[in-house]
N, C-alpha and C positions, 0 to 999 in steps of 0.2 A: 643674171641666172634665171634663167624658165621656172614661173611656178607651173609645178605639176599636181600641188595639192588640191585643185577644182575639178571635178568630176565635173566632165561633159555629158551631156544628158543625150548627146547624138551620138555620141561616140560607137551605138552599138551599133550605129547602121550606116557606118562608113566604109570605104572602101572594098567592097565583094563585089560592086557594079549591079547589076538589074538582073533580082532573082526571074527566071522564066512565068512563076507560078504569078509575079505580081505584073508581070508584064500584059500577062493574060487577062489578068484581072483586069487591069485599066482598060483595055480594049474591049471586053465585057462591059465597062460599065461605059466605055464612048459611046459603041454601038447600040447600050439600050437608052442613053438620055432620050434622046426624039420618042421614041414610040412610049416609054414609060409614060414621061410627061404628060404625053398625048393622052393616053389613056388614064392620066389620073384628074386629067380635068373631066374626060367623060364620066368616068366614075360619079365625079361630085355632081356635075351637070344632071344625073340620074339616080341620084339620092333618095332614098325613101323613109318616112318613119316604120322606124323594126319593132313596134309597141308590139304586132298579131304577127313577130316573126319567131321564127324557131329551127334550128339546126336537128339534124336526124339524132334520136334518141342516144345513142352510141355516144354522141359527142357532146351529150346535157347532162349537167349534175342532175342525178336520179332524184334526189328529194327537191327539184326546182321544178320536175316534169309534169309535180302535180298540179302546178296552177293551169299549167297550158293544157293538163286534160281536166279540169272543172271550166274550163272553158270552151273547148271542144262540146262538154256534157251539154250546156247551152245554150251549144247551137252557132256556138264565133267562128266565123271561118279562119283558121290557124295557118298562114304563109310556110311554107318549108322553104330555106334558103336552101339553092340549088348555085352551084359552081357553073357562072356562063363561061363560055370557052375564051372568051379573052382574058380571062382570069389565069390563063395559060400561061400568059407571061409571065404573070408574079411567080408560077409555079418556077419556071424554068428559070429566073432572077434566084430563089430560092435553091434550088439544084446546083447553081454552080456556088452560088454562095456558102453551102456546106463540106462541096469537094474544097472550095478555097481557104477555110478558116482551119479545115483540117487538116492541108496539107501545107499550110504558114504554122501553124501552130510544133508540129515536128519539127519543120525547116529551123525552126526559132530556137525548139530545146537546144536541136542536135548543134548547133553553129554557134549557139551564145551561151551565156550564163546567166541561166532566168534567177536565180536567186539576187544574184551579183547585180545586175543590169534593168536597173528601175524600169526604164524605157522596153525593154522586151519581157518584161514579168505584166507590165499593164497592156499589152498588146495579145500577149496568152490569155491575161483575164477578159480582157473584151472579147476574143475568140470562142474562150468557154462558155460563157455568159450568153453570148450570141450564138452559138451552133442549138442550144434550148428551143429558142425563140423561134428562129428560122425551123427546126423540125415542125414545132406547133401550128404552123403558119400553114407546112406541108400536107399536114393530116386535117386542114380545116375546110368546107368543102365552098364557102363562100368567102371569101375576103373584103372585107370593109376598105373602103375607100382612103381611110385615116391609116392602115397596114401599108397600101399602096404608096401611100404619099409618102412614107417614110424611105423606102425603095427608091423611087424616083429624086426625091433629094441627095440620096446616098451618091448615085450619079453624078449629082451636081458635085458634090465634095469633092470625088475622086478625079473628075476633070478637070474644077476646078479651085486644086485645093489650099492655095497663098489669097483666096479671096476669103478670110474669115469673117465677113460682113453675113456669108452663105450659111454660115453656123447657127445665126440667128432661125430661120425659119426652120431647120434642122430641130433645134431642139425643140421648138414649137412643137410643132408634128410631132416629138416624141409625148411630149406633156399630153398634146390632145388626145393621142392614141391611149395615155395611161390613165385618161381621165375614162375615154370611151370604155374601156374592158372594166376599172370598178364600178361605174357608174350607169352606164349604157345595158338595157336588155334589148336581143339575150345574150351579148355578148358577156355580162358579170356572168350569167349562168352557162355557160360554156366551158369543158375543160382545156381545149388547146388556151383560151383566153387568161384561165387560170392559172394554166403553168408560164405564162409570158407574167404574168405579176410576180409571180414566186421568184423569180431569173431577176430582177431588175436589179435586185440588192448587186450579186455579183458584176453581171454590167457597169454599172455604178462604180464599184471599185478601180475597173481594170480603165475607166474613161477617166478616173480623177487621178488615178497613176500617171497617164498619159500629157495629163494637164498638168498637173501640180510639177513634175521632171520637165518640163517646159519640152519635152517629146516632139520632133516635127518627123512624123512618122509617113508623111506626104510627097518624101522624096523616092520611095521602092527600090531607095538603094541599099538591102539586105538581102 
C-alpha cells in the first residue's frame, strides 16, 4: 500500500505546465545573460574609490550631509554620482523584475495554498522581500557594480539552474553587496542602500523556506 503520509516539497508546482508569466521570465533573463555580463565586467574594469562621492541630497540621510558639506567648506571637490546611460539596463532588468515578482506573487496566492504549501509560502516571501530591493535600486541614480553583479548572476541561475556549483558565486555577490551598503560610503549613508538592509531579514526567510522544503522551484512548472 502507498504511503501517502510524506509531503512532497514539489508537489505545488506539478502538473499546470508552463505559466506564460515564467516563460517570459526565462527568455528575459537568456536574452540578458550576454550583455549583463558584459557589462558587469566593465563596470568592475571602471571602478573607482567613492571616499569624495555622494548621491544628490534627496537620496542622503540628512544628518550624514553634514560631513560632505564641512568638506565642500574646505575646499574638497565632492564627486555627485550621476546614472551613466548603460546603467539602462540594470534599470529595465529591474522594470521587468517588479512587473514579474508581482504578477507570480498573485499567480501563486490565487492557484495554491500559501499557508498549506511550504514551497509556495517561501516563494511569496522571497517576492515580497525582493519587490523592496528592486524599487530602491529603481529610485538610485548610480548603481554600484556589486548591485549589477548580483543581476547578472541571477541570469546565470535562471538559465542555468540544475548547476548548483552557480550558487556559490551568487551568494558571494550577495554577502559582498551587503557588506558594501553597511560598510561602504556613501553607500551606508544612502536611503535606497538603507531600505535594501532593512528587506534582507524577510529575504532571508522566504530563501530558507525554499531551502530547508528542499523546493526545486527551477522547473517553471506552476
Amino acid at each position: 500500500m502507498e504511503d501517502n503520509s510524506t509531503y512532497n516539497a514539489n508537489q505545488s508546482f506539478q502538473g499546470k505546465g508552463v505559466a506564460m508569466h515564467n516563460l517570459v521570465w526565462w527568455w528575459f533573463q537568456f536574452l540578458m545573460l550576454v550583455p549583463s555580463n558584459i557589462l558587469i565586467v566593465y563596470k568592475w574594469w571602471e571602478r573607482h574609490d567613492f571616499t569624495d562621492c555622494v548621491y544628490e541630497d534627496e537620496l542622503m540621510i540628512e544628518s550624514e550631509l553634514e560631513e560632505y558639506q564641512k568638506k565642500r567648506d574646505k575646499g574638497k571637490k565632492i564627486h555627485l554620482l550621476k546614472r551613466p546611460k548603460y546603467d539602462d539596463l540594470w534599470l529595465l532588468y529591474s522594470y521587468v523584475a517588479i512587473w514579474y515578482y508581482i504578477h507570480d506573487c498573485f499567480y501563486l496566492i490565487t492557484y495554491y495554498n500559501f499557508f498549506e504549501e511550504p514551497c509556495v509560502t517561501g516563494m511569496v516571501l522571497h517576492h515580497i522581500g525582493a519587490l523592496p530591493a528592486v524599487f530602491s535600486i529603481v529610485y538610485t541614480s548610480y548603481i554600484p557594480y556589486w548591485i549589477g553583479s548580483i543581476y547578472s548572476l541571477h541570469c546565470v541561475l535562471i538559465v542555468w539552474p540544475y548547476n548548483k556549483i552557480l550558487h556559490v558565486p551568487y551568494v558571494m555577490a550577495l554577502i559582498f553587496m551587503l557588506y558594501n551598503v553597511l560598510f561602504t560610503k556613501p553607500f551606508t549613508q544612502a536611503k535606497p542602500f538603507r531600505r535594501i538592509v532593512k528587506i534582507v531579514p524577510l529575504l532571508s526567510v522566504g530563501l530558507l523556506f525554499i531551502s530547508l522544503n528542499g523546493c526545486d522551484t527551477n522547473d517553471l512548472i506552476y
